[in-house]
C-alpha positions in Angstrom: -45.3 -14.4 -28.7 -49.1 -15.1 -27.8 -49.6 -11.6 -30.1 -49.5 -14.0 -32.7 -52.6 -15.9 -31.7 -54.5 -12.5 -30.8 -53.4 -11.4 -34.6 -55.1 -14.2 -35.9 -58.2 -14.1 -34.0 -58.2 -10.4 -34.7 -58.1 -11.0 -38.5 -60.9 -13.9 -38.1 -58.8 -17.0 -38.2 -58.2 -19.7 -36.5 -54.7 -20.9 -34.6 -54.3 -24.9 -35.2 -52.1 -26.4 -32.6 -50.7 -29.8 -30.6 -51.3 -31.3 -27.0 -48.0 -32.1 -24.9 -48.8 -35.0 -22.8 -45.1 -37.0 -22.5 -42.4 -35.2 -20.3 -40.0 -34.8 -23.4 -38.6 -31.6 -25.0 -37.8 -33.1 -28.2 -41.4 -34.4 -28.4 -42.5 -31.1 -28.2 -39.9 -29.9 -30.8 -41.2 -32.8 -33.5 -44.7 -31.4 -33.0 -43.6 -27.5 -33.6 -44.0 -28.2 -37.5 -44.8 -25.4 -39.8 -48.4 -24.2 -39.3 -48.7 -25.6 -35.6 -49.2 -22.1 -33.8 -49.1 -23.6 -30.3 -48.9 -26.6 -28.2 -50.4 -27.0 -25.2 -47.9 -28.5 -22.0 -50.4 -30.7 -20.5 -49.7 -30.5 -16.2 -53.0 -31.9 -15.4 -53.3 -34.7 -17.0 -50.6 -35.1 -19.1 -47.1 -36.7 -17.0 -45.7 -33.5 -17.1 -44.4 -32.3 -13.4 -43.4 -27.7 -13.4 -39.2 -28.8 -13.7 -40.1 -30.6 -16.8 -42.4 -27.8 -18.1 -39.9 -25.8 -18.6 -37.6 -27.1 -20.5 -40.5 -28.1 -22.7 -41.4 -24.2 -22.8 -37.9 -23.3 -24.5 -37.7 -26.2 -26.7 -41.0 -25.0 -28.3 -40.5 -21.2 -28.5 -36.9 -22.2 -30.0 -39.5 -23.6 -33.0 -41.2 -20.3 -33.5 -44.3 -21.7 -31.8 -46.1 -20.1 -29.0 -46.3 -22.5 -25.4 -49.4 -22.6 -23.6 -50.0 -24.5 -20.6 -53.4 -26.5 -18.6 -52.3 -25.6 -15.2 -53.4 -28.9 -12.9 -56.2 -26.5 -11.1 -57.3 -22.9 -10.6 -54.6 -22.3 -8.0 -53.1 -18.4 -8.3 -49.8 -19.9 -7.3 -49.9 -22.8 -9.8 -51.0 -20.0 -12.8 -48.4 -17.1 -11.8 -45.2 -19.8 -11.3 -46.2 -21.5 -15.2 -46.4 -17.4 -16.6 -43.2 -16.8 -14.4 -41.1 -19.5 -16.2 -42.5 -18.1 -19.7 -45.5 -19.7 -20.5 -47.7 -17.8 -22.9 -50.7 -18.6 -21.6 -53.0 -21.1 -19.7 -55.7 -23.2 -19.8 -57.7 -23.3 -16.5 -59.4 -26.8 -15.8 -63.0 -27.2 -14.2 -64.3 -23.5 -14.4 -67.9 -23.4 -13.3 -69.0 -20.1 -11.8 -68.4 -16.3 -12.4 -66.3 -16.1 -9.2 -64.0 -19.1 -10.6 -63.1 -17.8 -13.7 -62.3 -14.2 -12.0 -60.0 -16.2 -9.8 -58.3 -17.5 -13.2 -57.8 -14.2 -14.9 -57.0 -12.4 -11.6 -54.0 -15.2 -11.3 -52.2 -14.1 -14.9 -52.9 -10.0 -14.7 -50.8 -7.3 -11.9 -53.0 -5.4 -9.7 -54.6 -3.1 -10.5 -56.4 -5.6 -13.0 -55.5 -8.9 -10.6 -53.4 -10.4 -7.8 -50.4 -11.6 -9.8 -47.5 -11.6 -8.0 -44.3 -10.0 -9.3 -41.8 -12.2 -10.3 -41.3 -13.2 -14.2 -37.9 -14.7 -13.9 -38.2 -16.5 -17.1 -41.3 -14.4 -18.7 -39.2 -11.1 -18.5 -36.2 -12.9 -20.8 -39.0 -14.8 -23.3 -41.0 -11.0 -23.7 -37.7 -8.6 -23.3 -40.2 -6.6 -20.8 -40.4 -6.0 -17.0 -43.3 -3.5 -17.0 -46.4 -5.1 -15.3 -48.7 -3.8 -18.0 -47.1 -5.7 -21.0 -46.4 -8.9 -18.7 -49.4 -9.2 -17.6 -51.8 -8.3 -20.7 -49.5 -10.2 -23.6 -50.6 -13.4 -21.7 -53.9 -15.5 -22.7 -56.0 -16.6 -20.2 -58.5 -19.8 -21.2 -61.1 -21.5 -18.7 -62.1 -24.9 -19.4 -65.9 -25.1 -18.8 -66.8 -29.0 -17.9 -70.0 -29.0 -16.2 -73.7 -28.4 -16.4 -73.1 -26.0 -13.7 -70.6 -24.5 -15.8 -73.0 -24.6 -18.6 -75.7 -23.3 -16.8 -73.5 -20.0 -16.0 -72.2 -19.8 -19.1 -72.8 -15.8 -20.1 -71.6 -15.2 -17.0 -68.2 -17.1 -17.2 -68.2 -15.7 -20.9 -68.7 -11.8 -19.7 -66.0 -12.1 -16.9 -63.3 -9.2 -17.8 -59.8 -9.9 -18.8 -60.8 -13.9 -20.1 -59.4 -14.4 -23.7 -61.4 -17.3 -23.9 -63.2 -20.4 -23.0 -61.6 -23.8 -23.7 -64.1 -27.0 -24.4 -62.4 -30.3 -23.0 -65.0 -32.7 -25.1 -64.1 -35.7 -22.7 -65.1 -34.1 -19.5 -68.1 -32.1 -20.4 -69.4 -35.6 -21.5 -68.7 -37.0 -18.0 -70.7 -34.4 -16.8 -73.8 -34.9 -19.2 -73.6 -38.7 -18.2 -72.3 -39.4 -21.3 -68.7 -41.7 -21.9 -65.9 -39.6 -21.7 -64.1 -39.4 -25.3 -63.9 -36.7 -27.9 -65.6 -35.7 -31.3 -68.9 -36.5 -29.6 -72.1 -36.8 -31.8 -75.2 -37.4 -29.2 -77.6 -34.5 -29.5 -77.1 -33.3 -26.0 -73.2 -33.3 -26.3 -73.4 -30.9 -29.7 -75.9 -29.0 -28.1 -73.5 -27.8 -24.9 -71.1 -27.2 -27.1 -73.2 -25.0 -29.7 -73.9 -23.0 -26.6 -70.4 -22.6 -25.3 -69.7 -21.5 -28.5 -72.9 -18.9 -28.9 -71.3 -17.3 -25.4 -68.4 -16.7 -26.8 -69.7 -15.3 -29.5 -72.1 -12.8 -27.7 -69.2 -11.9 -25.1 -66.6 -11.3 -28.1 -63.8 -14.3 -26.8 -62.4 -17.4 -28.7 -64.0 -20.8 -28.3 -61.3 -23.3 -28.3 -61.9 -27.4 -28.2 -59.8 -30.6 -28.2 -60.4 -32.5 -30.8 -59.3 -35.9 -32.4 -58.1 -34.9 -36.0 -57.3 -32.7 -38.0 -60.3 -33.1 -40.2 -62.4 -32.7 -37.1 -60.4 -29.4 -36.5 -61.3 -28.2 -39.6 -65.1 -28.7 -39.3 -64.4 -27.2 -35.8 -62.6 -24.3 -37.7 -65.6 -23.7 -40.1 -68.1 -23.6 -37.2 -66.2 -20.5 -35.6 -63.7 -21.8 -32.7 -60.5 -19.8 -32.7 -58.1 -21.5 -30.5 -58.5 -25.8 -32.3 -56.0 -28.8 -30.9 -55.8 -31.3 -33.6 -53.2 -33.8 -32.3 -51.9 -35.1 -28.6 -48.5 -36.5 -28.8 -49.0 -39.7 -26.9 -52.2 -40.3 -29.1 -50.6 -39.5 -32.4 -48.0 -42.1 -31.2 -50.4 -44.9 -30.5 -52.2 -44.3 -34.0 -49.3 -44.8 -36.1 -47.6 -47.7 -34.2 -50.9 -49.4 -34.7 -51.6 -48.2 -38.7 -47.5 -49.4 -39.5 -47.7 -53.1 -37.3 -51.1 -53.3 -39.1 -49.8 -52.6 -42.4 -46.7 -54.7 -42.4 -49.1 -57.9 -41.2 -50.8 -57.5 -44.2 -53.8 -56.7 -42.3 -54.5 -53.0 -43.6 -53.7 -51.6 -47.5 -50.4 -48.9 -47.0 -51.3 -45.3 -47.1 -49.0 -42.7 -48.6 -45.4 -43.1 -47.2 -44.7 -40.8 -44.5 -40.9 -39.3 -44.2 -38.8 -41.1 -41.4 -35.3 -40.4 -40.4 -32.8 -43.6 -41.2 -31.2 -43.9 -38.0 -30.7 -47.1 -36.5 
């Protein structure tokens, strides 16, 4: 299924999608609307433990919609046992160096191309392969580059073989520029790390992806030339529109346009 995103960036478009943070299947499944072409399982931040990744895996590829996962660290064994139960990719937290991001592709690909160990138990039933050589190349593999270290090795993370792409986690990167940690930044410093994450990728032919807040801000995103854009996190989606609908009926905000519910009480 993660074909789908490499047809996309192939033809110069980008792939919108959703963050996973809450431990639910059915969450998941309400965010797998039309259009979304992947949401992320969140397992290092998000309060998502590996049994419940899984059944949030199925309940997304059920919708049509390719699963990706942010492992919790670059750890071989935590990369090869999410691709084993069928995720379609991962997103590698806190990748700073050459050798780091190596370690991270060297995790999802077979020997001769990495150090992945045998065993899709889940990925062979999701692909309908066994052979090593589709397992192992259908899979994306994105680092997350958070540092000024990271930043200062940037072409060389960008140039490392087998990477699909680099991943911008906006909150972190500010954290390391001294900045506060949120996202959709706008100090000069902050647009100017991400400009250059973006350049790399550019000169080393992978997809920039980013979190960002909105969809709005995933369109500007979109128009700058990332690839891979998050426009919505389920626990933050959740907190915006219990706020905007308590607000509302207080009288303390005008409505906005209705939005569908189910009538179930």
């Amino acid at each position: 299924m993660a074909s789908t995103l490499r047809a996309a960036w192939t033809a110069g478009k980008p792939v919108f999608g959703m963050w996973a943070a809450l431990p639910s299947p059915f969450a998941a499944e309400l965010m797998a609307a039309p259009d979304v072409g992947y949401i992320c399982v969140d397992q290092q931040h998000g309060l998502i433990d590996y049994a419940q990744a899984l059944p949030m895996f199925t309940a997304i590829e059920a919708r049509g919609t390719v699963a990706l996962t942010r492992v919790p660290a670059n750890q071989a064994w935590m990369i090869g046992k999410s691709l084993d139960a069928g995720a379609q990719g991962v997103v590698v937290p806190m990748v700073s160096t050459r050798a780091e991001a190596e370690i991270a592709v060297a995790a999802c690909r077979y020997p001769p191309h990495g150090n992945r160990s045998f065993g899709p138990i889940r990925a062979a039933v999701v692909s309908d392969k066994r052979d090593a050589d589709s397992l192992g190349n259908s899979v994306v593999c994105f680092v997350m580059v958070e540092t000024r270290e990271g930043l200062a090795n940037i072409d060389a993370i960008a140039s490392t073989p087998g990477l699909d792409g680099i991943y911008v986690g906006p909150a972190d990167l500010a954290l390391g520029l001294g900045l506060p940690p949120d996202l959709d930044k706008t100090e000069p410093e902050h647009i100017a790390a991400v400009q250059s994450i973006l350049d790399a990728c550019r000169r080393h032919g992978i997809v920039a992806g980013i979190q960002c807040a909105s969809g709005q801000a995933g369109r500007r995103y979109a128009e700058l030339g990332f690839g891979l854009i998050t426009v919505g996190k389920d626990t933050s989606l959740l907190q915006a529109a219990a706020r905007h609908e308590i607000r509302v009926a207080m009288g303390a905000i005008a409505p906005t346009a209705a939005v569908a519910q189910g009538g179930y009480t």
